[in-house]
N, CA, C and O atoms as a GROMACS GRO file, in nm:
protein
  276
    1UNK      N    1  21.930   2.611  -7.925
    1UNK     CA    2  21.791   2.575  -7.942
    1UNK      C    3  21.759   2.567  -8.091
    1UNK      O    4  21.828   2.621  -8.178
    2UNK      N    5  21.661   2.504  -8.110
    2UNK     CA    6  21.665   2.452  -8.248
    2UNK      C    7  21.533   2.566  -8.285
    2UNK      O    8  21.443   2.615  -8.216
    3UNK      N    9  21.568   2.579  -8.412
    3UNK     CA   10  21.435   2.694  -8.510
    3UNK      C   11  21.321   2.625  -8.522
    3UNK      O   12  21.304   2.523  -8.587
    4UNK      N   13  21.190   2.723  -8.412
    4UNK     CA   14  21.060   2.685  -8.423
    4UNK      C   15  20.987   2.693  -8.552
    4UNK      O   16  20.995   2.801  -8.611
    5UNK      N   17  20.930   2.616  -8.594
    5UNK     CA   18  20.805   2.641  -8.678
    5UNK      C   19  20.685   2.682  -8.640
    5UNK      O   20  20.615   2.767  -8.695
    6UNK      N   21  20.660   2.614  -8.538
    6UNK     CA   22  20.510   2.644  -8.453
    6UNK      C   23  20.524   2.701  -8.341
    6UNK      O   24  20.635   2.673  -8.297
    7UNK      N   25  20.440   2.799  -8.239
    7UNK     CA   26  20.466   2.815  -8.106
    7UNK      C   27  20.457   2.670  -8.044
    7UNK      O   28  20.417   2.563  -8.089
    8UNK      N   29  20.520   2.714  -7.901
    8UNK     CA   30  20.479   2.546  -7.818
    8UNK      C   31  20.386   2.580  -7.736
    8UNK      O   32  20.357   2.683  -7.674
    9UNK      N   33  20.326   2.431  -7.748
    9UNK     CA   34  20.181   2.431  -7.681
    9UNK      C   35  20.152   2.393  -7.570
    9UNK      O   36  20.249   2.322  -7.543
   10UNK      N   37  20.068   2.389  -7.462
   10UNK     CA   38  20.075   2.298  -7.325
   10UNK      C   39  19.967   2.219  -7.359
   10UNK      O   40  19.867   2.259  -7.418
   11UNK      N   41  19.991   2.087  -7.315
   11UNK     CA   42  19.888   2.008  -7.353
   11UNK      C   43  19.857   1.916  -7.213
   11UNK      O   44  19.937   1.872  -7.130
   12UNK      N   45  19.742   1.906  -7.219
   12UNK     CA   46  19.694   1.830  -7.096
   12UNK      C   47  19.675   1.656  -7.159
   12UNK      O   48  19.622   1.612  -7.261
   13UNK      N   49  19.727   1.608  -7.076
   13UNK     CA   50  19.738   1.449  -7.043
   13UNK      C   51  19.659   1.346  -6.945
   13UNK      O   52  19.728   1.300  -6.854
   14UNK      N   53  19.550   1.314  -6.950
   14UNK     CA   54  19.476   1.268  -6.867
   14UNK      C   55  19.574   1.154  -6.803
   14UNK      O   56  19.643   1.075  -6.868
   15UNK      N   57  19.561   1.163  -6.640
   15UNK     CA   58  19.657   1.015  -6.608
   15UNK      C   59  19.546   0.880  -6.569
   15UNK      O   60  19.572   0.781  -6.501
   16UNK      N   61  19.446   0.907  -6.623
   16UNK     CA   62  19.333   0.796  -6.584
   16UNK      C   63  19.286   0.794  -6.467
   16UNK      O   64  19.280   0.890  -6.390
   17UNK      N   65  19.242   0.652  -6.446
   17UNK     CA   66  19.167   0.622  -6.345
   17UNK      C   67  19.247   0.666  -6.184
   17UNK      O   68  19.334   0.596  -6.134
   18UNK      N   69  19.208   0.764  -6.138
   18UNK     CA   70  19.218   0.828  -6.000
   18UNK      C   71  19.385   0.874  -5.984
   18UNK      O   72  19.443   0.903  -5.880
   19UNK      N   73  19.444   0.870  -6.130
   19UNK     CA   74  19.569   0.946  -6.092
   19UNK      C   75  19.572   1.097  -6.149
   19UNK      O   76  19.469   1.152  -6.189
   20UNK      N   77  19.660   1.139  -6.150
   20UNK     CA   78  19.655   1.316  -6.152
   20UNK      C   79  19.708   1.306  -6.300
   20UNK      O   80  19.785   1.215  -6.332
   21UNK      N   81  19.667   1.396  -6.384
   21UNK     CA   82  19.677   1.472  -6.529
   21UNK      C   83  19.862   1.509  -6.484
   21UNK      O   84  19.923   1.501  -6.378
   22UNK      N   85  19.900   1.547  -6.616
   22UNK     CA   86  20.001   1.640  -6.624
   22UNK      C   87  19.981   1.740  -6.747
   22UNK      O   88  19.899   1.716  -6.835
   23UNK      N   89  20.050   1.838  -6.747
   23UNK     CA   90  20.079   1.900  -6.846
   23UNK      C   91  20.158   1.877  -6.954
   23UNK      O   92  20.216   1.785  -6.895
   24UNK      N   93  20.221   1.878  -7.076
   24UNK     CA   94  20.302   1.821  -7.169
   24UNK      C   95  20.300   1.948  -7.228
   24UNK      O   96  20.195   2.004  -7.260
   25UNK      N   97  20.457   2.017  -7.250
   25UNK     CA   98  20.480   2.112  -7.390
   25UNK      C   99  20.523   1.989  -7.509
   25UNK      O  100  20.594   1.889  -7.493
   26UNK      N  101  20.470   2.024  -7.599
   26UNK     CA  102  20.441   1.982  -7.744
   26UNK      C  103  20.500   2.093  -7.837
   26UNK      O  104  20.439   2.200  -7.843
   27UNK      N  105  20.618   2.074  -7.911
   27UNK     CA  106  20.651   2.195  -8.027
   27UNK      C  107  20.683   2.094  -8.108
   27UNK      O  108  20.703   1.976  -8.077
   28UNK      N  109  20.690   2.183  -8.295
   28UNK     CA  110  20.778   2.143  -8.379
   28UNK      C  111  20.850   2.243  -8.431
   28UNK      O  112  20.815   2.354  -8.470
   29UNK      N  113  20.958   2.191  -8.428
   29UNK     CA  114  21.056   2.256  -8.492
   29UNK      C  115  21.081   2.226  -8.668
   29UNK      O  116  21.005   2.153  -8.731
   30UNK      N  117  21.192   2.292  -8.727
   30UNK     CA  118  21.174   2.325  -8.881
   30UNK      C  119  21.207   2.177  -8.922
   30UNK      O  120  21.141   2.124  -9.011
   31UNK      N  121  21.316   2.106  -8.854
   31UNK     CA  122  21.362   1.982  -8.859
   31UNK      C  123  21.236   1.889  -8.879
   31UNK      O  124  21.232   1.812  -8.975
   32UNK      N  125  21.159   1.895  -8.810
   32UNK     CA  126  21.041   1.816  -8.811
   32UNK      C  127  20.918   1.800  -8.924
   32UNK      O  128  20.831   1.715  -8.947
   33UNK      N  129  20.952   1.910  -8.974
   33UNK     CA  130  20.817   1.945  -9.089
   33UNK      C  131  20.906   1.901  -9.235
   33UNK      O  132  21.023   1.922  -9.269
   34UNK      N  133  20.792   1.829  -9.301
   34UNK     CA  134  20.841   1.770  -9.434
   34UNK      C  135  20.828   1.883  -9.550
   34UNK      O  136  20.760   1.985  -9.540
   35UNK      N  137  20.902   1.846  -9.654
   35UNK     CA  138  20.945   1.927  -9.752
   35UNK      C  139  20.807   2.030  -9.799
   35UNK      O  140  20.806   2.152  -9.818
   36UNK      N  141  20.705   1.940  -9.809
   36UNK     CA  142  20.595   1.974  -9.893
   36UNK      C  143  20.536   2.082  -9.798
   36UNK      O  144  20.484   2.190  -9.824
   37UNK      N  145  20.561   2.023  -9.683
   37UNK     CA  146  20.478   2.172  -9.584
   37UNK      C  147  20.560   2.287  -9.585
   37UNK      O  148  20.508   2.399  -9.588
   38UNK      N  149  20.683   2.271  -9.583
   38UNK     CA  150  20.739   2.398  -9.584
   38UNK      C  151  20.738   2.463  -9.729
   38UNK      O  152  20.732   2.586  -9.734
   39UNK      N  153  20.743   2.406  -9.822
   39UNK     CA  154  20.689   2.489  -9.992
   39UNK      C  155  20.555   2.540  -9.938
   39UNK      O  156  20.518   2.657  -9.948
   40UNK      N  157  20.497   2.458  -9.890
   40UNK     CA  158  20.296   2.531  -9.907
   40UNK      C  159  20.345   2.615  -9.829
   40UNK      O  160  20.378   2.712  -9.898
   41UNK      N  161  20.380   2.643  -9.666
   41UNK     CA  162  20.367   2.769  -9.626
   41UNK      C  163  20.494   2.910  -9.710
   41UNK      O  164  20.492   3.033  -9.710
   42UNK      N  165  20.561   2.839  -9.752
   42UNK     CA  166  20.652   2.953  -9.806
   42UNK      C  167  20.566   2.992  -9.904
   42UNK      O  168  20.567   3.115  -9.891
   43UNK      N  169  20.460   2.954 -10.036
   43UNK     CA  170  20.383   2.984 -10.096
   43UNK      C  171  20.271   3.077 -10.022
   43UNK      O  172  20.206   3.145 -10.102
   44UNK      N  173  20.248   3.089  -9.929
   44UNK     CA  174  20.122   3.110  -9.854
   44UNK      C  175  20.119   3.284  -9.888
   44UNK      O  176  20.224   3.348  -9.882
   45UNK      N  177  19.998   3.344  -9.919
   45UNK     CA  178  19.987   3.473  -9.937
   45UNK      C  179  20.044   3.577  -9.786
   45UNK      O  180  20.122   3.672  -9.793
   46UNK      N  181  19.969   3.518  -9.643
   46UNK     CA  182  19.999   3.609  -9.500
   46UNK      C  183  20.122   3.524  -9.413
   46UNK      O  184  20.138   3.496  -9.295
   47UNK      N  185  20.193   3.501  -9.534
   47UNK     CA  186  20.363   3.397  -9.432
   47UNK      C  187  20.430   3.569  -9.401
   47UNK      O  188  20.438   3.663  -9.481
   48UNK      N  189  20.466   3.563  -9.264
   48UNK     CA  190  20.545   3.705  -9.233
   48UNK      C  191  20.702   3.667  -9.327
   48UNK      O  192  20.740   3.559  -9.372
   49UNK      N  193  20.760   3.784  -9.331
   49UNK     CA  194  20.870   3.783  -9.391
   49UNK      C  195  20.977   3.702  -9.326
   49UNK      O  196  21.056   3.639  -9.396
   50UNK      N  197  20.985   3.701  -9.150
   50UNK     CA  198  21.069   3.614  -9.074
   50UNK      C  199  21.083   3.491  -9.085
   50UNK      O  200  21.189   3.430  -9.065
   51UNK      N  201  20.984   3.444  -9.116
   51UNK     CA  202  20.909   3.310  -9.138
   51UNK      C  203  20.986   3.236  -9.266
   51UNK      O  204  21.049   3.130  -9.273
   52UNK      N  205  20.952   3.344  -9.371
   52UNK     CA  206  20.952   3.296  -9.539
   52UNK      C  207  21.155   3.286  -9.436
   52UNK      O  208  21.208   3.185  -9.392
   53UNK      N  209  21.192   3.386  -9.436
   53UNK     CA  210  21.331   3.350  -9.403
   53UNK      C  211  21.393   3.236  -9.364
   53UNK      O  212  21.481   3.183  -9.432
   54UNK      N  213  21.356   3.197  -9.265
   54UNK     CA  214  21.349   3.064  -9.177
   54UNK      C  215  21.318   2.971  -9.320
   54UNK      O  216  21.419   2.975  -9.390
   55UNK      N  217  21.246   2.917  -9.361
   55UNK     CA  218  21.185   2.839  -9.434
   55UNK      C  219  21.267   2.806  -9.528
   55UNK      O  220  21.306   2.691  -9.550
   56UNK      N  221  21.304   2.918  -9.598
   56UNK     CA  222  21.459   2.938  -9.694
   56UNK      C  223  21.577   2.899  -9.628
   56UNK      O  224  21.651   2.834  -9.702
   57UNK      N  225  21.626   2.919  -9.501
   57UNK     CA  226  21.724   2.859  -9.461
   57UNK      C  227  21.742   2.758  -9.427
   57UNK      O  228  21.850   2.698  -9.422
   58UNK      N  229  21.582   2.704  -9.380
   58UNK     CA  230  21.600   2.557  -9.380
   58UNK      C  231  21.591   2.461  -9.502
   58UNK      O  232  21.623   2.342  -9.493
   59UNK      N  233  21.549   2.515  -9.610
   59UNK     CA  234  21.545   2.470  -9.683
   59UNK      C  235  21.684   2.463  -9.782
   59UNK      O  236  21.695   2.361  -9.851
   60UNK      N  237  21.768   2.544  -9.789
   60UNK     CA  238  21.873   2.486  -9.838
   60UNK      C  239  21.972   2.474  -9.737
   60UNK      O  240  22.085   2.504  -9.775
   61UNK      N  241  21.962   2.444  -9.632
   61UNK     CA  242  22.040   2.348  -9.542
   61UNK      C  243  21.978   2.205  -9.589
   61UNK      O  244  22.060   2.114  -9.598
   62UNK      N  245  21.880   2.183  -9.612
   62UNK     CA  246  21.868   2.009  -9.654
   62UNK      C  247  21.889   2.036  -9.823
   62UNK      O  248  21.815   1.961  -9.887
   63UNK      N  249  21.955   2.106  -9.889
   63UNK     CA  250  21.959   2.079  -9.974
   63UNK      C  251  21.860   2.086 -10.124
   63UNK      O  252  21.887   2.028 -10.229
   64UNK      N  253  21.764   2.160 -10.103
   64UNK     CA  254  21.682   2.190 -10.187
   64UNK      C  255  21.701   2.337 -10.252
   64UNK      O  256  21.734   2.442 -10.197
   65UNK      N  257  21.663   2.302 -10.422
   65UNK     CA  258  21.668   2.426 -10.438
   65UNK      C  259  21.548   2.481 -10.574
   65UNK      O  260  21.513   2.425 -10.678
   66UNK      N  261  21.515   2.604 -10.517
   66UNK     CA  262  21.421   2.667 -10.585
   66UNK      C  263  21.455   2.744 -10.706
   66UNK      O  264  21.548   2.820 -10.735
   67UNK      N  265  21.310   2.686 -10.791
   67UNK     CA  266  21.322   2.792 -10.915
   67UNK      C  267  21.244   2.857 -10.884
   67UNK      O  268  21.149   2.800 -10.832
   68UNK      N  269  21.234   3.028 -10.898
   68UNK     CA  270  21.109   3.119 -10.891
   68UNK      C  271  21.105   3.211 -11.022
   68UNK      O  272  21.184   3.282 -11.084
   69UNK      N  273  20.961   3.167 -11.029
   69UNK     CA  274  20.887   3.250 -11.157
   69UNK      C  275  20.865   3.336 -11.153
   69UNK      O  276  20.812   3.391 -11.250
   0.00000   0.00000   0.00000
């Protein structure tokens, strides 16, 4: 299974005119989120420590690398 970023969500789907709705899970994973979002939340003052982890590993799996001040 691939590393969440977000919980997954259930999302309701209207099926229109006189047919029945469904439900839809909706997630993103780390793969999915672009560079810039994952710097802002790794910057973020209340990022849990698991998180900042994740973020770092995905981040130099694509190859990026940080200077810290």
């Amino acid at each position: 299974m691939a590393v969440m970023f977000e919980k997954r969500k259930k999302v309701f789907q209207s099926g229109g005119w006189g047919n029945k709705g469904k439900q839809v899970i909706t997630f993103r994973s780390m793969a999915m989120v672009s560079k810039e979002e994952l710097i802002a939340t790794l910057n973020k003052h209340n990022t849990k420590p698991k998180m900042k982890a994740k973020i770092l590993n995905e981040l130099t799996k694509r190859g990026v690398k940080l200077i810290w001040k």
